[in-house]
C-alpha positions in Angstrom: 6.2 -9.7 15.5 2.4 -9.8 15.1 0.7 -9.0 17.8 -3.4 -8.0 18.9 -3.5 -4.4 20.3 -5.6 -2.1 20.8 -5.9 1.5 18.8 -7.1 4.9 19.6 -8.4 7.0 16.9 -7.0 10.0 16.8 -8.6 11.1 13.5 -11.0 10.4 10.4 -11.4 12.4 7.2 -12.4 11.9 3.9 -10.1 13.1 1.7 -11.0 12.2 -1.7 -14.0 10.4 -3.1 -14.9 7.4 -1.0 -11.4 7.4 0.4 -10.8 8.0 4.0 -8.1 8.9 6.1 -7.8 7.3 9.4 -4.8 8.1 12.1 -4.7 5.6 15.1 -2.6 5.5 17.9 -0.4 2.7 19.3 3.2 2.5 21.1 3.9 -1.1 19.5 2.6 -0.6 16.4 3.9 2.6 15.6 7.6 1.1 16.9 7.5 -1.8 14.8 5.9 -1.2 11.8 7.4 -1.4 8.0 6.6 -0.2 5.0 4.7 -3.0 3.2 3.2 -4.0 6.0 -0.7 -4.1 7.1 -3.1 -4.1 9.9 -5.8 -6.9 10.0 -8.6 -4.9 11.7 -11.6 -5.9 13.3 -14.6 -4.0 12.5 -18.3 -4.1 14.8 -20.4 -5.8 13.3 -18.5 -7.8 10.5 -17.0 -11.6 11.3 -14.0 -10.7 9.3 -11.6 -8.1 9.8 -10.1 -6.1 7.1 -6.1 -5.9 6.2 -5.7 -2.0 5.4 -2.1 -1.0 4.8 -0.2 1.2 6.2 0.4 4.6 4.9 2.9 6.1 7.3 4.3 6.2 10.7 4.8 9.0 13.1 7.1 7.3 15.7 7.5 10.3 18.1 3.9 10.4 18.0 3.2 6.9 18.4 0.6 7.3 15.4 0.3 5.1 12.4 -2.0 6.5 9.3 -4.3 4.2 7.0 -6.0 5.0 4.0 -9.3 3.0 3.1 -11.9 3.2 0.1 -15.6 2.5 1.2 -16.7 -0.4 -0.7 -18.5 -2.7 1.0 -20.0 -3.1 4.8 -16.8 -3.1 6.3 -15.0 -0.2 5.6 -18.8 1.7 5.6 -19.1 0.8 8.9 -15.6 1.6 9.6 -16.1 5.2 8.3 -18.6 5.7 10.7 -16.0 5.6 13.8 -15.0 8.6 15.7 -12.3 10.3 17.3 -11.9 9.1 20.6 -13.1 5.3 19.4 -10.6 2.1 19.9 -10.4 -0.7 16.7 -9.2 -4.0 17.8 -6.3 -4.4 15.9 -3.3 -7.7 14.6 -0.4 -6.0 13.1 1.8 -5.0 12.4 1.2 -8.5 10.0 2.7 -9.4 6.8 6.4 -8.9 5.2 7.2 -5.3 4.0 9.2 -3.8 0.8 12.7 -5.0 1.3 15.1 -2.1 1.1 18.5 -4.5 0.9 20.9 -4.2 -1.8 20.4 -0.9 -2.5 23.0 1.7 -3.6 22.5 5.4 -2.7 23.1 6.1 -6.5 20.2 4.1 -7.0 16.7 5.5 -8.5 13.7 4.1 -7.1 10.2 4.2 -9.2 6.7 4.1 -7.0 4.1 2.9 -9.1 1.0 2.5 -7.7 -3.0 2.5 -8.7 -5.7 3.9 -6.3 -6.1 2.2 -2.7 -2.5 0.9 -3.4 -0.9 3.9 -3.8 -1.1 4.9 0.6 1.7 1.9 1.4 3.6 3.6 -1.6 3.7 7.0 0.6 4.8 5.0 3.6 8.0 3.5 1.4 8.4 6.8 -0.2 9.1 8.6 2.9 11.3 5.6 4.5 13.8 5.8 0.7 13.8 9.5 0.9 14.8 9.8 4.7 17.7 7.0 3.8 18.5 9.4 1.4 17.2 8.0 -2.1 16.2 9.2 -5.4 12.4 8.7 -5.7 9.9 9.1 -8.4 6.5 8.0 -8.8 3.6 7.8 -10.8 -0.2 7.2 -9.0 -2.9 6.7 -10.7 -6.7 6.9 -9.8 -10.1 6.5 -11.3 -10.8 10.2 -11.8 -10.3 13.6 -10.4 -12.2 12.9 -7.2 -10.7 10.6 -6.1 -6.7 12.0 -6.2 -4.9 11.9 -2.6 -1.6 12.7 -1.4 -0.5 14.0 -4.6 1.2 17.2 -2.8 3.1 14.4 -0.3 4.3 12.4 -2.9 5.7 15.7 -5.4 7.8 16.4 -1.4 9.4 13.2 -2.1 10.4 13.8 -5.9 8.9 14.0 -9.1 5.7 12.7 -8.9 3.4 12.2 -12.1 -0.6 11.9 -11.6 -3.0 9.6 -14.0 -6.2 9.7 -14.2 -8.6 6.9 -16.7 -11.0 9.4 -17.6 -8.0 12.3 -17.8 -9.9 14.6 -15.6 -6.7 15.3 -13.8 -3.0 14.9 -14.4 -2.1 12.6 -17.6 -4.8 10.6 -19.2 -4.2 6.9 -19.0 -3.2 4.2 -17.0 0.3 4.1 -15.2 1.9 2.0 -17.8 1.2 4.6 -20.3 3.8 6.9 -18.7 7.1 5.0 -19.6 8.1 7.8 -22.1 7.5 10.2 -19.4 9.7 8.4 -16.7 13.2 8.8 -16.3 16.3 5.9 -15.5 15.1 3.9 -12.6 17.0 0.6 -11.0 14.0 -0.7 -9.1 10.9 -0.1 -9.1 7.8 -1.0 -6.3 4.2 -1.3 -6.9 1.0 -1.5 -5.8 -2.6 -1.6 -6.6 -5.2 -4.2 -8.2 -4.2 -7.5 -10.3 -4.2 -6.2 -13.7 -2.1 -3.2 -13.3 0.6 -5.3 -11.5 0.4 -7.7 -14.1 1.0 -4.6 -17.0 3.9 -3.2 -15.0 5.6 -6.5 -14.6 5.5 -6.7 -18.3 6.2 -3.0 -18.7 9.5 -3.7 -16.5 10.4 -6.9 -17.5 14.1 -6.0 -17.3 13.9 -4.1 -14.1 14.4 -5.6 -10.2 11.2 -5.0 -9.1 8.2 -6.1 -6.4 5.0 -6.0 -6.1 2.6 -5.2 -2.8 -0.9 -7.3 -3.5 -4.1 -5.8 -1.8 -5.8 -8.5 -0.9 -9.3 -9.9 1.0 -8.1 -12.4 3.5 -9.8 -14.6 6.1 -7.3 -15.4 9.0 -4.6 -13.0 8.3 -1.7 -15.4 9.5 -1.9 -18.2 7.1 -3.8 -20.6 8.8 -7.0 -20.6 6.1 -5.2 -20.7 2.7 -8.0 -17.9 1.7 -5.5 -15.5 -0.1 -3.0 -17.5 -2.1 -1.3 -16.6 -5.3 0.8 -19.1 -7.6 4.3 -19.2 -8.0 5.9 -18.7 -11.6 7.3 -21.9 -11.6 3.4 -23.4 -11.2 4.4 -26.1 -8.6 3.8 -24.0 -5.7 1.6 -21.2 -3.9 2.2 -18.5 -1.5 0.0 -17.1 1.2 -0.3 -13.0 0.5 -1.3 -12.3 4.2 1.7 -14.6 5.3 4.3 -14.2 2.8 3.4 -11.5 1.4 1.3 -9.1 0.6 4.9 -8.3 -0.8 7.0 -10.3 -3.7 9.5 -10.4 -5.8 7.6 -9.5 -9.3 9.3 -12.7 -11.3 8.5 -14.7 -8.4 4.3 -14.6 -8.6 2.5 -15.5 -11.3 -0.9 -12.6 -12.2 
């Protein structure tokens, strides 16, 4: 259940190009989070907080990590916290990549494009401790701005992108498919366009799709983040039914 709590910060680093690492402490939130799911934060200074997902857990700890690029007031001013500081905090909100009907002989594919690839690392360590076969392929703008790729190559094989092909394979994810081997189901992550290319890439694979999203209330109420259904008579709310769906259920 979503609830408002309060989280210390226990660290915050850049580790990549305008990307920053942030580790925050909380019993509830740490207990009761899911991969897939998000935390609507409130930042000083800025009437609406931002959703960040989550981009792992440390139970024993009580620590949850989140990954955020700096692109507008929001996240600037949320780089500028310090250890020691509290964020006022509604999570853990939103429904998270579901895991049922899975075999152990099953392979999993992770596919995910910059800022969505942290909620990826969160569900990668979740399949792999449950004892799954996972692979992935993450793609960013450009060598400065890689993350986690030694995390994710711990979890299986991993394969790195890069637009510009200063690192890794030059491209965009979807231009790895020779490179990939048998998957059942795949989950992804990352901005509009590249969901909509791997839902075509994978038309005849079970997949879903985690949407990153600017939202206004965070729990439905303001209709601000809605997506259409395939079938066009309906809509969804990303911060409420989401941010994750079944990839033939939304339409991009």
């Amino acid at each position: 259940m979503i609830k408002k709590e309060t989280m210390k910060i226990i660290s915050i680093n850049v580790i990549a190009k305008e990307t920053v690492e942030m580790v925050l402490q909380n019993e509830y939130i740490s207990e009761n989070a899911a991969p897939g799911q998000f935390l609507h934060i409130s930042v000083s200074g800025c009437t609406l907080r931002r959703p960040l997902s989550i981009a792992a857990v440390n139970r024993t700890a009580m620590t949850v990590t989140i990954l955020f690029k700096i692109i507008g007031k929001g996240t600037k001013r949320l780089s500028e916290y310090v250890e020691g500081e509290t964020v006022d905090v509604l999570g853990p909100a939103g429904n998270g990549f579901p895991l049922k009907n899975l075999s152990k002989k099953d392979k999993v594919l992770l596919i995910g494009g910059g800022i969505g690839v942290p909620p990826l690392y969160f569900l990668g360590c979740t399949l792999k401790e449950l004892g799954y076969d996972v692979q992935a392929v993450i793609g960013f703008q450009s060598k400065d701005f890689v993350f986690y790729e030694e995390r994710f190559k711990k979890l299986g094989e991993t394969i790195v992108v890069t637009n510009d092909g200063s690192y890794g394979e030059k491209g965009f994810v979807t231009d790895m498919v020779d490179k990939i081997t048998s998957f059942d189901r795949y989950y992804s992550c990352g901005p509009a366009p590249m969901l909509k290319a791997v839902t075509n890439t994978f038309q005849d694979k079970e997949g879903y799709l985690s949407f990153e999203e600017r939202m206004g209330c965070g729990i439905g109420a303001c209709y601000a983040c809605i997506i259409p259904t395939n079938d066009g008579s309906n809509y969804k709310k990303i911060c409420q039914d989401g941010p994750v769906f079944r990839a033939e259920e939304v339409s991009l």
